[in-house]
C-alpha positions as CSV (number, residue, x, y, z in Angstrom):
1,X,0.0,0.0,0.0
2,X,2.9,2.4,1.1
3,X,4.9,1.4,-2.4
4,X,1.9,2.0,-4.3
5,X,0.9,5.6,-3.0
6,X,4.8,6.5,-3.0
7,X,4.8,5.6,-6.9
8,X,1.2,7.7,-7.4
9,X,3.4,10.3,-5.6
10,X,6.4,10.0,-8.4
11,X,3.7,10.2,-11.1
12,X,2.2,13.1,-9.8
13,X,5.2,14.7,-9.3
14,X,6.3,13.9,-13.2
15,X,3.4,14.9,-14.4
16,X,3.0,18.2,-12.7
17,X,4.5,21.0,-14.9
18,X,6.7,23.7,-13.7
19,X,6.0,27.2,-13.9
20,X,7.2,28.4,-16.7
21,X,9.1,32.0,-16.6
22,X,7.8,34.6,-18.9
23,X,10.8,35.8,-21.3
24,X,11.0,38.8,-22.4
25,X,13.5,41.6,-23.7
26,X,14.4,45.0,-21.8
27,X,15.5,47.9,-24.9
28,X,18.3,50.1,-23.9
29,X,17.9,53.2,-25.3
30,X,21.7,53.9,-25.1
31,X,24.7,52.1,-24.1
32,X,24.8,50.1,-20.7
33,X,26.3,52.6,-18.0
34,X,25.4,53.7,-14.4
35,X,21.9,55.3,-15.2
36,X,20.9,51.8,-16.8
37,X,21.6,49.9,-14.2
38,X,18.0,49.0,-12.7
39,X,17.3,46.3,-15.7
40,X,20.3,44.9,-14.6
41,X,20.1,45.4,-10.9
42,X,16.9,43.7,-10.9
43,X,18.5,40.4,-12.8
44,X,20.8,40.8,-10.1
45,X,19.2,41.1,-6.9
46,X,16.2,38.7,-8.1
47,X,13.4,41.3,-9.0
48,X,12.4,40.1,-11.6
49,X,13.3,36.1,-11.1
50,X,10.4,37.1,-7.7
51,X,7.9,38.3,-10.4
52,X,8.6,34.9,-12.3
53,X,10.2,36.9,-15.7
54,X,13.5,35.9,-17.2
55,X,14.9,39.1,-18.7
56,X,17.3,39.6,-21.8
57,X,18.9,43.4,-22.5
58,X,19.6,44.8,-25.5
59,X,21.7,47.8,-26.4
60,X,20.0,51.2,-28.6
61,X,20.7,53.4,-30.4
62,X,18.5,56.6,-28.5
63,X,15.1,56.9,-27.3
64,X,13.7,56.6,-30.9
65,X,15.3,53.5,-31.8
66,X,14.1,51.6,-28.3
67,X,10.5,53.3,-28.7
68,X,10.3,51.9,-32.7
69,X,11.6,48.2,-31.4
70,X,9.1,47.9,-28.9
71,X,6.5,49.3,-31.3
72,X,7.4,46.8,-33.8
73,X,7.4,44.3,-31.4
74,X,11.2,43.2,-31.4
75,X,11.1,44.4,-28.0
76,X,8.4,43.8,-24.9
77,X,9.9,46.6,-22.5
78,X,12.5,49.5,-22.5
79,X,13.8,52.9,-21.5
80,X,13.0,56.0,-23.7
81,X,12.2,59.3,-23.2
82,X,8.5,60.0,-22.4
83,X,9.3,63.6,-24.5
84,X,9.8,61.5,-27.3
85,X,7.5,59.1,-26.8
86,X,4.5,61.7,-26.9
87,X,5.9,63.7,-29.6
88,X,5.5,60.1,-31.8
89,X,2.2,59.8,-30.7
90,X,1.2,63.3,-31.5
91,X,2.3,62.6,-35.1
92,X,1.4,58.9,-35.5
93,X,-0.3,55.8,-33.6
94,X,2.4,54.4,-31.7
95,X,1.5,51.0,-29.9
96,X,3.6,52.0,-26.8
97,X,3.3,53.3,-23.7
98,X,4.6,54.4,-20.3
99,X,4.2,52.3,-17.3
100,X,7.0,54.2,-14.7
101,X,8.3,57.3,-14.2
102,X,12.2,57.0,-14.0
103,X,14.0,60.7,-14.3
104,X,11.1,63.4,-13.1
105,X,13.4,65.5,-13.5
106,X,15.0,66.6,-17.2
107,X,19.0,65.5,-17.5
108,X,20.3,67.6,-19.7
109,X,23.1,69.8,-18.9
110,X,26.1,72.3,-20.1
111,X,29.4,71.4,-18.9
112,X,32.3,73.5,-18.3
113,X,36.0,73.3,-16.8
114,X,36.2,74.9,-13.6
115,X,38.3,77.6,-14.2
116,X,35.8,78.9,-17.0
117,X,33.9,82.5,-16.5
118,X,31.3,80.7,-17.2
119,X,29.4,80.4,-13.7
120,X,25.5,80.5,-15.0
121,X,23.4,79.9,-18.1
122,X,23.2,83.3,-19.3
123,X,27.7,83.7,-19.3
124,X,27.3,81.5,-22.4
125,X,26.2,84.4,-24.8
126,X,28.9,84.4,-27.8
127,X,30.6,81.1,-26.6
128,X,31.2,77.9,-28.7
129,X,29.2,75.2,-27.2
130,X,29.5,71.2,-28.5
131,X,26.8,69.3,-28.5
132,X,25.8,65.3,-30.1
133,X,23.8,65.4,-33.5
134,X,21.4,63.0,-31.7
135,X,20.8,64.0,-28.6
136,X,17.4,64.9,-26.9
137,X,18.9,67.7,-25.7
138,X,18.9,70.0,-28.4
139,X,15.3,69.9,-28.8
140,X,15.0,71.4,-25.9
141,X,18.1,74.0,-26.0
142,X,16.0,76.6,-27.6
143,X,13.9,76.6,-24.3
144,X,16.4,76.5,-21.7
145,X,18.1,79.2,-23.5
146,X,14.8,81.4,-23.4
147,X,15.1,81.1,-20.1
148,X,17.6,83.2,-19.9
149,X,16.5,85.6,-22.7
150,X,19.2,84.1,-25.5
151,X,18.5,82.2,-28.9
152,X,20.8,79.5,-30.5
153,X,22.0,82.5,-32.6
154,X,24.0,83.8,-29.4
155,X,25.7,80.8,-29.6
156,X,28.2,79.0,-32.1
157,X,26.6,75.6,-32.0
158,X,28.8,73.3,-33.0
159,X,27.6,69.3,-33.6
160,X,29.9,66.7,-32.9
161,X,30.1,62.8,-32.6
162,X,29.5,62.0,-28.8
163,X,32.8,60.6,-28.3
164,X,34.6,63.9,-29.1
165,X,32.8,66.1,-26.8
166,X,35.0,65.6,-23.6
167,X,38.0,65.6,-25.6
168,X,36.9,69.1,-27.1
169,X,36.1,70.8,-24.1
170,X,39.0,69.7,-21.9
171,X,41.5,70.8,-25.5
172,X,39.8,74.3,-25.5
173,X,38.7,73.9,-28.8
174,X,35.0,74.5,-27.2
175,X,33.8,76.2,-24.4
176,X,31.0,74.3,-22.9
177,X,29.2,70.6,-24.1
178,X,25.9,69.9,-23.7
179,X,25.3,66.4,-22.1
180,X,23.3,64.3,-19.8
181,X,23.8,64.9,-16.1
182,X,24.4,60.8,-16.5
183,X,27.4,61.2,-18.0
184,X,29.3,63.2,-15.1
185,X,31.7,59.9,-14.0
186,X,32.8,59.6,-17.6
187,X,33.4,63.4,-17.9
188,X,34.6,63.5,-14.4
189,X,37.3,60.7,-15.2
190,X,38.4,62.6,-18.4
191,X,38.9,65.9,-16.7
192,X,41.0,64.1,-14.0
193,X,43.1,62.2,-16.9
194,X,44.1,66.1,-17.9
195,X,44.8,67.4,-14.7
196,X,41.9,69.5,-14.3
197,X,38.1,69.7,-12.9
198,X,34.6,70.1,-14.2
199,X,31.5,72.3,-13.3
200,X,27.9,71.5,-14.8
201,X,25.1,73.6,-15.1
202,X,21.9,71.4,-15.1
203,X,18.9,72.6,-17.0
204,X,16.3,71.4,-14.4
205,X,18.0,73.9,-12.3
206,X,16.5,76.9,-14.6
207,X,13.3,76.0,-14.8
208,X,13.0,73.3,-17.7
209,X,11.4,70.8,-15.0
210,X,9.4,67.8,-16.7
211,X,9.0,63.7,-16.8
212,X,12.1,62.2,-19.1
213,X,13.5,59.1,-19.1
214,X,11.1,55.9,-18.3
215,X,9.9,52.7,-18.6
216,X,7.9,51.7,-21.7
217,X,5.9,48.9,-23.1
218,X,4.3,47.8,-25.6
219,X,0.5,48.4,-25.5
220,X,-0.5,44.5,-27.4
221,X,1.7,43.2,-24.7
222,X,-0.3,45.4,-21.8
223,X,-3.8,44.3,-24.2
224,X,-3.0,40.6,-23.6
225,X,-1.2,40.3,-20.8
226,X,-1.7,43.1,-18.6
227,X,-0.5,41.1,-15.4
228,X,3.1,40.3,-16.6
229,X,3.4,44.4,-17.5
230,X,2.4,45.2,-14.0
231,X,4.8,41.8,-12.4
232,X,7.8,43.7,-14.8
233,X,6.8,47.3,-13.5
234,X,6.9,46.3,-10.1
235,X,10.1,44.3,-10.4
236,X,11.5,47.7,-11.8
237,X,10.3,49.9,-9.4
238,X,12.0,47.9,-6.5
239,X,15.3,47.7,-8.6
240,X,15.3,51.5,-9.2
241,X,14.6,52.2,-5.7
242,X,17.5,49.8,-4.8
243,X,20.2,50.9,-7.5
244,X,19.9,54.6,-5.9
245,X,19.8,53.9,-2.2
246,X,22.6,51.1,-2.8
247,X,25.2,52.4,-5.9
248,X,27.8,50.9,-5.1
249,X,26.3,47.2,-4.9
250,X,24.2,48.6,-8.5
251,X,27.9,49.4,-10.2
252,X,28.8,46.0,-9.2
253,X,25.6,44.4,-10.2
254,X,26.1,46.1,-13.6
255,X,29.6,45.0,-13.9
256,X,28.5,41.8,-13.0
257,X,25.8,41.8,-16.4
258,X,28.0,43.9,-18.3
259,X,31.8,42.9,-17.9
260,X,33.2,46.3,-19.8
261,X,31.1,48.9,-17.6
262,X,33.5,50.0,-15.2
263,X,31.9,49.5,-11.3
264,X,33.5,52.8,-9.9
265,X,32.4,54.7,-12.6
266,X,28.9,53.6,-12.6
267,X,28.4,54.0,-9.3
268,X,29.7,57.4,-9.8
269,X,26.7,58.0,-12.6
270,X,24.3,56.6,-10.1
271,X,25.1,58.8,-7.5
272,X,25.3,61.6,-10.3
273,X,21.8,60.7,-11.7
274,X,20.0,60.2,-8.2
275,X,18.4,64.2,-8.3
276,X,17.0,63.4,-11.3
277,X,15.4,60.2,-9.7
278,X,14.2,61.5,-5.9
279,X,13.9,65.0,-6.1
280,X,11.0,67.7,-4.8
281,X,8.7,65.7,-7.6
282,X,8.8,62.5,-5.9
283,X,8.6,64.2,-2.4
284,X,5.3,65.8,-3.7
285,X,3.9,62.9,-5.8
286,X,5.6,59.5,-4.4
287,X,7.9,57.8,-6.4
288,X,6.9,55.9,-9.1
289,X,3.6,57.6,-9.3
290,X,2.8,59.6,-13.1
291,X,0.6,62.6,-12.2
292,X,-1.9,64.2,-14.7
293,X,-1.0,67.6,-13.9
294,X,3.0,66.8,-14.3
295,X,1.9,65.0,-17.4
296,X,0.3,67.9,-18.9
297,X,3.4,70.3,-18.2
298,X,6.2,68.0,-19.7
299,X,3.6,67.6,-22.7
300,X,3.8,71.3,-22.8
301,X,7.6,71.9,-23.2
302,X,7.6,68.8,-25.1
303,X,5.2,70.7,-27.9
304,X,6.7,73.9,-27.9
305,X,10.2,72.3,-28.2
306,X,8.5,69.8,-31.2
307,X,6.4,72.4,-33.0
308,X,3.3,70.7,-31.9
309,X,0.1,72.0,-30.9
310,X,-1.0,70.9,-27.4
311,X,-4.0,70.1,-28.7
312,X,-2.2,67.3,-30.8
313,X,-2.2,64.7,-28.0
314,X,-4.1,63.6,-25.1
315,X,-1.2,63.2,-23.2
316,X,-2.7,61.2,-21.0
317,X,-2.8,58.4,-23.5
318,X,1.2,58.2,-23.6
319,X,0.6,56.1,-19.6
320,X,-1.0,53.1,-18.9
321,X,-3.8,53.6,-16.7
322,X,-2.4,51.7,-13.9
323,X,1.1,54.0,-13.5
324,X,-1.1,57.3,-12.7
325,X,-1.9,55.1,-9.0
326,X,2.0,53.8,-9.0
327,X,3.8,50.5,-9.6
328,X,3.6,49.2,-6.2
329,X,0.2,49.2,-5.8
């Protein structure tokens, strides 16, 4: 009797299938480096393994690239630029949407060496500023420069391939870069190579506050399957939370994934990106949380900047429904 149930057991057992992880792939919409590191922290520290996912990473090429892979369904999730995202949207339907806030605060930024004259915004009337030819960033230039009652005119814009930026700043050849806040470690290291020290001069600091970088997905995927969306927004909420309050463990995590990213240095970009990550927003709205009224100001500097009417886009329609009460609900 005891042999018999023990084999029913072993049958049962056999027969009982395992729970299969859902696989799916993470878009980059840049390099890996320190401000990336949540995809990877949460392969790491078992985020996503808790929500049952299996996670694969791909690189990109820029917010537009990861938003037209996960619109054409090479990708299920990914980082982009919510700016970009609605400006798509306003022009064309684009299956993809946001499901969590990740910078709630815009990145970009001028740089300058510290011994420049340049102390503010407004010093860089008549001064020859570098910039990428793909960057987000100059989209919005002509606002931040508003700001402080300039045009591009004032300044000689010069575009140049992302790797030479550094190099023409710290040679003189330029007087400022624009750049993401992200990228302070790699600048930082640069300027040290040379002998000399950096100051940056972050946009959000003038006024151009907004939503940026965050987590998208595609909207078929959230259609049928809108429980493994909100298992993967969850899973990336914790490992944000955990890459900024543990950076150091993050750069290694990173390393870890990525063998090439430098630990130190993308802890140092961690630690550089965390204001644009907890700042007054998420003190006022809770982190993770997409407000309406936030919403509607980022779509406004995001159509000005675009040459978009407001009226365009409902730009409520850029967020799943479920990210306006938070990820961790």
């Amino acid at each position: 009797m005891k042999k018999g149930w023990a084999l029913f057991l072993v049958g049962w057992l056999w027969i009982t299938p395992s729970v299969a992880k859902d696989n799916v792939v993470f878009q980059l919409d840049w390099l890996p480096g320190g401000d990336k590191s949540p995809v990877y922290v949460g392969i790491e520290q078992g985020f996503f393994s808790a929500q049952n996912i299996e996670v694969k990473v791909l690189t990109g090429r820029g917010s537009t690239d990861s938003i037209t892979r996960v619109a054409a369904g090479r990708a299920h999730f990914g980082f982009a630029d919510i700016g970009t995202l609605m400006a798509a949207k306003a022009q064309s339907p684009v299956p993809v949407v946001a499901i969590h806030p990740y910078f709630t605060e815009a990145p970009h930024a001028f740089y300058v060496l510290s011994d420049s004259p340049v102390t503010r915004i407004s010093d860089l009337k008549g001064k020859k500023v570098a910039t990428s030819a793909f960057t987000s960033s100059n989209a919005f230039l002509p606002l931040v420069l508003a700001q402080h009652q300039m045009q591009e005119k004032d300044l000689t814009l010069i575009k140049a391939n992302v790797g030479a930026l550094g190099p023409m700043m710290l040679s003189g050849n330029v007087d400022a870069i624009i750049a993401w806040v992200t990228n302070l470690g790699l600048y930082k290291q640069q300027a040290m190579s040379a002998g000399k020290t950096l100051r940056i001069l972050p946009w959000s600091e003038s006024g151009l506050s907004l939503y940026s970088s965050s987590v998208i997905a595609s909207e078929r995927l959230l259609a049928s399957n809108p429980d493994l969306v909100k298992r993967f927004a969850k899973a990336m909420h914790q490992a944000i939370e955990f890459a900024y309050h543990q950076a150091e463990q993050a750069g290694k995590d990173i390393h870890q994934q990525v063998p090439e990213v430098d630990a130190v240095i993308a802890k140092e970009q961690i630690e550089a990106t965390y204001p644009l990550v907890f700042n007054a927003i998420t003190e006022r709205d809770g982190f993770g949380v997409f407000t309406k009224a936030y919403l509607a100001t980022t779509w406004k500097y995001v159509a000005k900047a675009n040459n978009l009417t407001e009226d365009s886009l409902d730009a409520e329609s850029a967020v799943a429904s479920f990210a306006f009460a938070g990820a961790a609900e």
